[in-house]
N, C-alpha and C positions, 0 to 999 in steps of 0.2 A: 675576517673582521679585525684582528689584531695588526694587518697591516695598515690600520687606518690610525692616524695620531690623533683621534678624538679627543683633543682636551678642549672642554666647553669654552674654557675665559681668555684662552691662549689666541689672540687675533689673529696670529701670526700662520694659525693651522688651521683657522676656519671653515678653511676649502675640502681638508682634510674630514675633518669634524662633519659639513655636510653630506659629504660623501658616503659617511660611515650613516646619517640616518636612513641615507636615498637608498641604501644596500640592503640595511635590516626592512626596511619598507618592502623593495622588492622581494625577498625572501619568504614573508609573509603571505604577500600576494602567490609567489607560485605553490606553499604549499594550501593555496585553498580557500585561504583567509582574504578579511578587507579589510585593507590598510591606509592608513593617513599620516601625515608628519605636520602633527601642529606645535607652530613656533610660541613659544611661553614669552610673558614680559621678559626675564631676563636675559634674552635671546637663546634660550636653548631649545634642544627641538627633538621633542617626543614621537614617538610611532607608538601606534593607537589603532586597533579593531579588533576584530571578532571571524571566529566560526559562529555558523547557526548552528544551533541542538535539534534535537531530533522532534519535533512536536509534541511526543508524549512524554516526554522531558522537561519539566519547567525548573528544572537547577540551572543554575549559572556559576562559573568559577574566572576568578578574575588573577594572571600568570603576570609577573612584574616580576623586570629586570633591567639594566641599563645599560648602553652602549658608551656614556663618553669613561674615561680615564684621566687617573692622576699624571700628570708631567714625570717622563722616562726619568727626569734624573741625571747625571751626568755620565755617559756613555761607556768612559773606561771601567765604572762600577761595574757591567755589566757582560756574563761571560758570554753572552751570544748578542745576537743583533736582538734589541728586545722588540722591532716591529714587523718580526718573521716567527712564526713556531716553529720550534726549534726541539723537535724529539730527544732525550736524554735521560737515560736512569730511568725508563719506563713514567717519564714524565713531557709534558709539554709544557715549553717556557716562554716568555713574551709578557711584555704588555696587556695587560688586560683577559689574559688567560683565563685566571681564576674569579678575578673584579673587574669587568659581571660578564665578559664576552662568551665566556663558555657556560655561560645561560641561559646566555638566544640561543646558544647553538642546541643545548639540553630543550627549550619548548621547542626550537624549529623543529627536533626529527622525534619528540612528542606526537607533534601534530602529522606527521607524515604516517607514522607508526600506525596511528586510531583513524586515518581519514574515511575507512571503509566500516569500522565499525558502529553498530546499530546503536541506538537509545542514547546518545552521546548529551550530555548537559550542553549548554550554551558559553563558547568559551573563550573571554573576552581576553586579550592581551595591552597591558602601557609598557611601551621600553623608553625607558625614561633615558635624556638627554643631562642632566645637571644634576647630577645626585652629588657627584664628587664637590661640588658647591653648594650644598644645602638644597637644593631643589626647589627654588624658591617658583621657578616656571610650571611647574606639576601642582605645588601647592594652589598657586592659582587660579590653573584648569580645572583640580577639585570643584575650587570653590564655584568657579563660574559653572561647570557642567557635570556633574555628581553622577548623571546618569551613564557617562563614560566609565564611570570604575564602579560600579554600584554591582555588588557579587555576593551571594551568601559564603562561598568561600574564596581567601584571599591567597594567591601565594606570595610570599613577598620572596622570592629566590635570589636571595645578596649575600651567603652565611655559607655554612658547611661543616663537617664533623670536623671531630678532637685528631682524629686520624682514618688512614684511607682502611675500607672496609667496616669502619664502627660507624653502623648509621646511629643516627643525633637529630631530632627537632631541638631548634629553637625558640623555648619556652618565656625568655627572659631578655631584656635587651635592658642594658644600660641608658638614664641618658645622660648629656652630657651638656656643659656649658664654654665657651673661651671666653679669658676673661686677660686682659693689660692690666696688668699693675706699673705704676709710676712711687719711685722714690727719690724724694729729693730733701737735701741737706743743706746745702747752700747757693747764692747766685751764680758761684763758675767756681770750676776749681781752683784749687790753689797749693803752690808749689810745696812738696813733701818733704824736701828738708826744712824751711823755715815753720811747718806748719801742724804737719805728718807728729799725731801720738796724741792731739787734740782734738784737731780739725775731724768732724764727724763724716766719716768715708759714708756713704754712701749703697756704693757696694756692699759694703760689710755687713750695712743694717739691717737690707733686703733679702742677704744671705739669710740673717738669723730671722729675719721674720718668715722666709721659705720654710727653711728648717724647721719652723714648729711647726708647720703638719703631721712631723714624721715622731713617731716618741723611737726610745733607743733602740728598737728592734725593726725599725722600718716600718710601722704600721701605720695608717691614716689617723688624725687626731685632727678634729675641728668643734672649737669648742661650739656647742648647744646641739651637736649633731649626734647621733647613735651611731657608733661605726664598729657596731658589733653581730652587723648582722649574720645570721649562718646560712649556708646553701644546704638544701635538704634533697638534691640531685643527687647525678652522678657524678663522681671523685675524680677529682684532675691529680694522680699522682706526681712525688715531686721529683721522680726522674725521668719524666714525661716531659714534664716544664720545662727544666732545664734544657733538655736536648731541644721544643719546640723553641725557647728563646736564647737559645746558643748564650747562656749564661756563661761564664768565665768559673773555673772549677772551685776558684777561692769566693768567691761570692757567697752571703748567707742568706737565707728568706726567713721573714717573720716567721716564727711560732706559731701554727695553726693548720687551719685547711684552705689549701692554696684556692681552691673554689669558691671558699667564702670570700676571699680579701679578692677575685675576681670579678664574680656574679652578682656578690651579695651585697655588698659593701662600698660606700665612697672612695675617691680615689681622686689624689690630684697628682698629676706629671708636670713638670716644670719643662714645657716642650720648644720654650726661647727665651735667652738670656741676652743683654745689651748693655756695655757699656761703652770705653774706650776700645776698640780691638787691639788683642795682643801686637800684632804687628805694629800697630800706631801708640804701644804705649809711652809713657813721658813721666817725668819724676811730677804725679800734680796727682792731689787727694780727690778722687771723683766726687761732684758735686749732684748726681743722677747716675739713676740705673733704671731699666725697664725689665719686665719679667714676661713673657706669654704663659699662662697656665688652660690644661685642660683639667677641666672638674668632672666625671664621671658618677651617676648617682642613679641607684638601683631603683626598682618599682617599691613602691609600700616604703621609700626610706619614712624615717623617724627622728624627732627633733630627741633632744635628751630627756625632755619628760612623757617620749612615748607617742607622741600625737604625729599624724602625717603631717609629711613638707613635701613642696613639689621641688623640681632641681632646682628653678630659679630661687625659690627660697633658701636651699643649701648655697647655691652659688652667692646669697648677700651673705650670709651664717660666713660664710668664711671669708667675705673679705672681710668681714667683722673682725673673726679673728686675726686675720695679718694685721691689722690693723690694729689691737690690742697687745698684740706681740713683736711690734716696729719699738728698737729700743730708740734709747739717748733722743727722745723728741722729734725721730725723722719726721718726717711728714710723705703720708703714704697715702698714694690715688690708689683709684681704679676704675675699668670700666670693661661692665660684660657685655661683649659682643655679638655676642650668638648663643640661644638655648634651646638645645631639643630635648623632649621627654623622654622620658622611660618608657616601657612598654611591658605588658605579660599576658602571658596568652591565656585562656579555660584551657585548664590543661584534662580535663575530663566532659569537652565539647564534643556534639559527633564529627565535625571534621577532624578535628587532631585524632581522634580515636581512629577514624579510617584511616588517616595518613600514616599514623603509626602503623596499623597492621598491612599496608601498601608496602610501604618502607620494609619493613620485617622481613615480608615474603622475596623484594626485591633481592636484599641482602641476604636472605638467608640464617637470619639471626635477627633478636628482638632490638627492638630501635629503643636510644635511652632519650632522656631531655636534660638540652643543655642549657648553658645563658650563654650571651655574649656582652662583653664589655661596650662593644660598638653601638653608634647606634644610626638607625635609617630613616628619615626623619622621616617619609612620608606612611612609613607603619604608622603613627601615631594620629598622625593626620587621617590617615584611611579608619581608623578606630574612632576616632570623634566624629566622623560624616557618617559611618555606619556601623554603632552601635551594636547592632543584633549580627552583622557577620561576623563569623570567627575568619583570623589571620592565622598561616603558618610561614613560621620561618625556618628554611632551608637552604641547603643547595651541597654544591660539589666541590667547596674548598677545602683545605683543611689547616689547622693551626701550624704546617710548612709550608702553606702557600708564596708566604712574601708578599703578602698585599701593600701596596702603595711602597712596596722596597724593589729594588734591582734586585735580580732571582727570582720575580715572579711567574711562576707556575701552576700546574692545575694537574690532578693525576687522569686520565683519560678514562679508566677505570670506572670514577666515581661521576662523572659525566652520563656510561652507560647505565650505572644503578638508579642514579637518578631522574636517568628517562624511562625506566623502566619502573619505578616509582610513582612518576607522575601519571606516567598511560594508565596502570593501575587503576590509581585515586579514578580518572577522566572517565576509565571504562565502568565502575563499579556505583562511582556517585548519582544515585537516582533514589526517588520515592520508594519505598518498601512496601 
């Protein structure tokens, strides 16, 4: 699978891209299953079907994961060939390793494992084609045909522990907004000796309006927002962190508990900057500058007098703020482009309850619950169409995976516990 350049919006690999559905298609088909590849409005294209359960079995579980990928990136980044696996350090490297190819690979010998086994639920698979694009073609399969993903249990496998060997559900998902900011100061720039020490930069302004998100310790500030929320999980230590996000040793992190300002809490990244490019700079006071930010915002967030907000209301809450915090009269746009929910699971539902004790016995050890920052938009989706299913989120990566980075990886290991995990749940899930 990872030899296939699956990027959905990439024309240019399309052929590639098809290829890689036609394969996870036949796959399904030989272990047993029926399988279909239906193309979504935005031209992406899902595989889709089912095992039959055993007749006296009326459970159903529904196994989601997806085949395309983010764009390799530029190739000297990277230390191996990223669309071959590439064994190293008792790890497997590539493309799409970890996100999500070694999740088909984790249901496909799921379903080889259990094929013989009695009283089996009914066990529905989507490997979804354009997740790395919002998955706007899934969304509206949902909507058109509901009875295709319709499961009392969900798995949504796009996630994975803190570290290899610590099993972790995913109880918590972030969600998230992007959002353009535009600032402007004047009609065009103009020349920085005759002007420069008056002339309102531009730059400057957008700087300090970024900057007040952060107060002096680096923490999230938007004003009407709560961003005091605490994680009542398990502990992301802080020389865990560091070594997962290769911190630089002088570097300091807020005051607190790093799982709260993760899980818990909003969060904006300043993830594109635009102005003049350094190469093309020129003695002339910027008249414009653009910003891309990503907004992150937990389930249950809280406006500051305590009441729920959904993201897209925290994502106006703070262009409000930049906006109130734009000095010397800039004049400051914006515009949000994209928002997906949050999500949180019953975390004392009977599927998570089995999936935990599945998990447990797989590992060998008791499985904790984590959050993730990320977020997968069609969980959320699948949660407003059905209501009364419980959704778990898991799988096989882990916080050194290098997702959507050169060096992405996946430990082989955790592949096996989690198919061994899943067969569990498959074998055990039935009427009492």
């Amino acid at each position: 699978m990872v030899a296939f350049e699956s990027v959905h919006v990439d024309a240019s690999v399309r052929e590639q891209y098809e290829a890689s559905a036609e394969w996870v298609k036949n796959a399904f088909l030989e272990v047993g299953a029926t399988a279909e590849i239906i193309e979504g409005v935005d031209k992406s294209l899902a595989v889709l079907g089912e095992v039959a359960g055993d007749p006296n079995n009326d459970r159903t579980v529904l196994l989601y994961a997806h085949h395309d990928i983010v764009p390799l990136g530029p190739r000297e980044e990277w230390d191996n060939e990223p669309l071959e696996v590439t064994e190293r350090d008792g790890r497997w490297w590539g493309r799409g390793t970890a996100d999500c190819k070694g999740h088909i690979a984790m249901h496909l010998e799921v379903l080889r494992l259990i094929k013989d086994e009695p009283n089996l639920p009914t066990i529905k698979f989507v490997i979804e084609g354009s997740e790395e694009n919002g998955g706007l073609g899934l969304k509206q399969l949902l909507e058109d045909r509901p009875e295709l993903f319709e499961a009392e249990a969900i798995f949504v496998v796009d996630t994975g522990n803190t570290e290899p060997g610590v099993p972790s559900i995913v109880t918590l998902q972030r969600g998230s907004a992007q959002i353009r900011v535009h600032c402007e100061t004047m009609e065009a720039p103009v020349h920085s000796g005759k002007f420069g020490g008056a002339a309102v930069d531009a730059v400057a302004a957008l700087i300090r309006a970024l900057d007040s998100v952060r107060d002096d310790e680096g923490r999230c500030v938007i004003d009407g927002v709560d961003c005091t929320g605490v994680w009542d999980g398990e502990e992301y230590p802080e020389d865990k962190f560091r070594a997962d996000t290769g911190m630089l040793e002088a570097t300091e992190l807020p005051e607190g508990d790093i799982a709260s300002f993760i899980w818990a809490r909003p969060a904006v990244s300043i993830t594109g900057f635009s102005s003049t490019p350094v190469e093309d700079a020129i003695n002339a006071v910027p008249a414009t500058a653009q910003a891309h930010l990503n907004l992150r915002v937990p389930p249950r967030q809280r406006n500051s007098e305590g009441k729920r907000i959904t993201t897209a209301k925290t994502a106006k809450l703070l262009f409000k703020h930049l906006q109130d915090h734009t000095p010397w009269g800039a004049q400051l746009d914006a515009e949000i482009l994209a928002i997906n929910r949050s999500y949180a699971a019953d975390e004392d539902g009977e599927i998570l309850n089995l999936l935990r004790e599945c998990m447990s016995d797989a590992y060998g050890m008791d499985a904790s619950e984590i959050g993730t920052g990320g977020s997968i938009p069609l969980t959320v989706e699948l949660h407003g169409a059905f209501p009364d299913s419980e959704i778990a989120l898991f799988g096989a990566a882990d916080l050194t995976s290098a997702i959507h980075s050169p060096q992405e990886s996946v430990d082989p290991t955790e592949i096996e516990h989690m198919v061994q995990t899943e067969a569990l749940f498959l074998t055990r899930f039935r009427r009492s």
